[in-house]
C-alpha positions in Angstrom: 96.6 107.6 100.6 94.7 106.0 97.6 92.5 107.3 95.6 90.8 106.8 91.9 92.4 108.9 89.3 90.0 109.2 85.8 91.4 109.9 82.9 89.2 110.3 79.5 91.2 109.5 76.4 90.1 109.2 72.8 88.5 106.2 72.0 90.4 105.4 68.9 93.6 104.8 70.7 93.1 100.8 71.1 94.4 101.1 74.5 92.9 98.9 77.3 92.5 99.4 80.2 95.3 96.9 81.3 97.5 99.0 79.2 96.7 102.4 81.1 97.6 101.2 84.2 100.6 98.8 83.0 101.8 102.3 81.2 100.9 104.5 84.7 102.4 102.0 87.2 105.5 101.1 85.3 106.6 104.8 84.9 105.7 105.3 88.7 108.1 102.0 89.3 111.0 103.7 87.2 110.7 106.9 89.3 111.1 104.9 92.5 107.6 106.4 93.9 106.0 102.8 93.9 107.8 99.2 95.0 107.4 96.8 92.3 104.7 94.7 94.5 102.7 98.4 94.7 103.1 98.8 91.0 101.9 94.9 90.5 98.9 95.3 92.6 97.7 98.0 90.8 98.0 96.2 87.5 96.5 93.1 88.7 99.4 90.7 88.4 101.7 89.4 90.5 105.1 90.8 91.5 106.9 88.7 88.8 104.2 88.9 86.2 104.9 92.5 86.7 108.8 92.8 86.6 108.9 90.1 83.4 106.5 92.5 81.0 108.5 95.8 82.4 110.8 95.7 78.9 107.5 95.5 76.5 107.1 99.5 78.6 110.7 100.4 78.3 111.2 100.1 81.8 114.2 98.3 83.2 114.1 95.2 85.7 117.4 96.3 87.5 116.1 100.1 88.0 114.5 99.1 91.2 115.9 100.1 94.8 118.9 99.0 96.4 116.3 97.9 99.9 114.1 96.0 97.3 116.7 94.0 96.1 118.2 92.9 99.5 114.8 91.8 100.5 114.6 89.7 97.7 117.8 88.5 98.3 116.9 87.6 101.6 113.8 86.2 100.5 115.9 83.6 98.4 
C-alpha cells in the first residue's frame, strides 16, 4: 500500500525536503521495514546513491538483511 504522508514542520528548521525523506526512509531502512532500493526510490536516488550517503544519517551500510545481501552477491 502507498500513500502520501504530510507532515507540517516549522519553517525555521532549514530542512529540505530531500532531507525529510532522506531522514524518513533511512530510519525505515535501519528497521528493516523498507529494502534499500524501496528506501532509494523514495528519496529519488539510486540504490547506491542511497546506501553511500546512509553514514551522513547515522545509519549503517551493513545493517541491511541477510536476503538483500545474497542478492547482491549474486548480482555480482
Amino acid at each position: 500500500m502507498n500513500g502520501v504522508v504530510e507532515v507540517k514542520l516549522p519553517t525555521d528548521l532549514g530542512i529540505s525536503d530531500f532531507e525529510v525523506k532522506m531522514i524518513v526512509a533511512s530510519k525505515l531502512f535501519e528497521q528493516g521495514k523498507l529494502l534499500s532500493v524501496q528506501a532509494a526510490e523514495i528519496v529519488g536516488l539510486s540504490k547506491r546513491a542511497f546506501l553511500e550517503l546512509l553514514g551522513k544519517y547515522g545509519v549503517s551500510v551493513f545493517g541491511y538483511r541477510a536476503e538483500e545481501l545474497e542478492k547482491d552477491l549474486k548480482n555480482l
